[in-house]
C-alpha positions in Angstrom: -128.9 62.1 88.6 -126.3 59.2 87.0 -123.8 60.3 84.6 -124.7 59.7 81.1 -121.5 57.4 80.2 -122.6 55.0 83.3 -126.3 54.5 82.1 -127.2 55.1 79.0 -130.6 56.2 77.9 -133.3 53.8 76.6 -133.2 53.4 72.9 -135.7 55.3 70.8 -137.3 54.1 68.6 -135.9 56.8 65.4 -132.5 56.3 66.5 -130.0 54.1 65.2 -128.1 51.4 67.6 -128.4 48.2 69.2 -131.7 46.8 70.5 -132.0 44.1 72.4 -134.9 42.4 73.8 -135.1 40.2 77.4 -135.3 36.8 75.0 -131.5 37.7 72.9 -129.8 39.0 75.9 -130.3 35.6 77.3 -129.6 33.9 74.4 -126.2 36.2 73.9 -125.4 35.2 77.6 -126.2 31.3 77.1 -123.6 31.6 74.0 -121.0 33.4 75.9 -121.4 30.4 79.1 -121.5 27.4 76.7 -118.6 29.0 74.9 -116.2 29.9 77.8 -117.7 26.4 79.3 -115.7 24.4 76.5 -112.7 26.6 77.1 -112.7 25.9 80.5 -113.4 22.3 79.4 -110.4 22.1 77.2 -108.0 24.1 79.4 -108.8 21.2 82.0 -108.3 18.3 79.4 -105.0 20.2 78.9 -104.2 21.2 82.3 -104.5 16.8 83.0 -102.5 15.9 80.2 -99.8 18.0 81.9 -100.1 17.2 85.2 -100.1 13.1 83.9 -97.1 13.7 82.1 -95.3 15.6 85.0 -96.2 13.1 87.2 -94.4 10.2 85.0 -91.6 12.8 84.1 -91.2 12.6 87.6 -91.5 8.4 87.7 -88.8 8.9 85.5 -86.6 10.6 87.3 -86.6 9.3 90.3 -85.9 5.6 88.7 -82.7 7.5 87.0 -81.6 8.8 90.2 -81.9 5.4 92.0 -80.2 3.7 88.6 -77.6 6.3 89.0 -77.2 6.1 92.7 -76.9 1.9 92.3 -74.2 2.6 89.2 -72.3 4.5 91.4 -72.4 2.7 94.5 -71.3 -0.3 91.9 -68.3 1.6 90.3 -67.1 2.1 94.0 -67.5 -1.7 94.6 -65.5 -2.8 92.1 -63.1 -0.3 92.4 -62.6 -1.3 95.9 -62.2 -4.7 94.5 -60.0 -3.8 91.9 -57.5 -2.2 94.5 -57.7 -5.6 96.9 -57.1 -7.8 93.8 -54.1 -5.3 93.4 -53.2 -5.8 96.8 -53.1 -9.5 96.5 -51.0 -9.3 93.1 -48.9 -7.6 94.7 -48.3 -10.3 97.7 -48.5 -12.8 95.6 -45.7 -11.5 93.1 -42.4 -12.2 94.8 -43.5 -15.5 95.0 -43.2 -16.4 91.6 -40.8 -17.0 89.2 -38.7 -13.6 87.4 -40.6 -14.8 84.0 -44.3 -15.4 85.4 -43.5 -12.2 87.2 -42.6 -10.0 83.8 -45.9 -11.6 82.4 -48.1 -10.9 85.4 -46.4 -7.3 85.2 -47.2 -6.9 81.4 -50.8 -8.7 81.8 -51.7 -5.9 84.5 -50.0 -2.7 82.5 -52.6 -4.3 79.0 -55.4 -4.4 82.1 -54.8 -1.0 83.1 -55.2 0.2 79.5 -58.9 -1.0 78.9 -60.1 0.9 75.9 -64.4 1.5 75.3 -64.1 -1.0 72.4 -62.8 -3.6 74.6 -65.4 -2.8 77.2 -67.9 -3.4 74.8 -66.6 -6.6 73.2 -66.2 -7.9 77.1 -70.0 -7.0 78.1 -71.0 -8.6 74.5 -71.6 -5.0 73.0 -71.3 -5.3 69.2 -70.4 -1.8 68.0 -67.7 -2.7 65.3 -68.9 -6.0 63.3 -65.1 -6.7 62.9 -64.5 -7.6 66.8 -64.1 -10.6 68.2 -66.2 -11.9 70.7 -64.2 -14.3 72.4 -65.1 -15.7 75.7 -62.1 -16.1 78.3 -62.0 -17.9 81.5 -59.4 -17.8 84.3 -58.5 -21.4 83.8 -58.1 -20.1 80.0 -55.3 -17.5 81.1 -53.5 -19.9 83.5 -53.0 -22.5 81.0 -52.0 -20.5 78.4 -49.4 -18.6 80.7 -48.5 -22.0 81.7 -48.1 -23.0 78.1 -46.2 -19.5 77.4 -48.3 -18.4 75.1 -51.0 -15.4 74.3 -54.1 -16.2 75.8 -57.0 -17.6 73.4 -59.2 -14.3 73.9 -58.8 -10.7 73.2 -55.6 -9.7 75.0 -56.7 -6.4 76.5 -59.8 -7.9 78.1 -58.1 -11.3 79.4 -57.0 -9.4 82.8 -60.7 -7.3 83.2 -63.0 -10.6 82.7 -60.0 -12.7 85.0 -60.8 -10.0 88.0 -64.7 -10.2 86.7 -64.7 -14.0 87.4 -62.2 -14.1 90.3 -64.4 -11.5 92.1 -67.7 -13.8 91.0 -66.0 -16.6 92.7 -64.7 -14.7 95.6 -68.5 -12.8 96.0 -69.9 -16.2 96.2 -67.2 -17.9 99.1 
């Protein structure tokens, strides 16, 4: 009535195979759940290790994005700055005398040419043990270009910490 490949036919007790009784097919079935019960087990210890460490992957990234986004908005700021200091400069310039003006001229070319070293010395950065870190106020540069001398600081980052301190004070009127 059922095909023989579908249901076999009970074992004899002359012929060789596999017997199993009621008792060891239960016990081959309780192996099988415990065993595929610490799989699944582990596969979820894994599966919440992942998911953890996506979810602080994604803590991370969103406080890089903001970082970024406030860096940005930042570089903007002071480049808008930057280009109303230059403004005033520029009002300002006819005003004084043909000497001050050469050394406001040269003193914004040597501002314009801010190397990363310099950056680094200004924001106190020590990359290269042989740079000075020399602290330089705007009452610094105006007496020393009133004395017509260099300035006591590191000449390329006289002008960028001038405009740092100006705009400090000017943030703060």
């Amino acid at each position: 009535m059922y095909p023989q490949g579908r249901h076999p036919a009970p074992h004899q007790p002359g012929q060789p195979g596999f017997k199993f009784t009621v008792a060891e097919s239960c016990d081959r079935i309780k192996d099988e759940f415990q065993f595929l019960q610490a799989q699944y087990h582990s596969l979820k210890v894994e599966y919440d290790k992942l998911a953890n460490e996506k979810t602080e992957m994604q803590r991370h990234y969103v406080m890089y994005y903001e970082m970024s986004y406030g860096l940005n908005i930042e570089m903007h700021k002071q480049t808008e700055i930057a280009k109303r200091l230059n403004a005033i400069l520029a009002q300002i310039m006819p005003f004084l005398s043909q000497e001050h003006q050469q050394q406001v001229a040269q003193a914004v070319e040597r501002a314009k040419q801010v190397t990363m070293t310099e950056l680094n010395a200004i924001i106190g950065v020590r990359g290269l043990p042989n740079l000075p870190l020399t602290v330089c106020t705007p009452l610094t540069l105006l007496h020393s270009a009133r004395d017509g001398g260099k300035p006591a600081c590191t000449e390329g980052a006289a002008i960028p910490l001038a405009i740092y301190c100006l705009n400090s004070h000017f943030t703060k009127i």
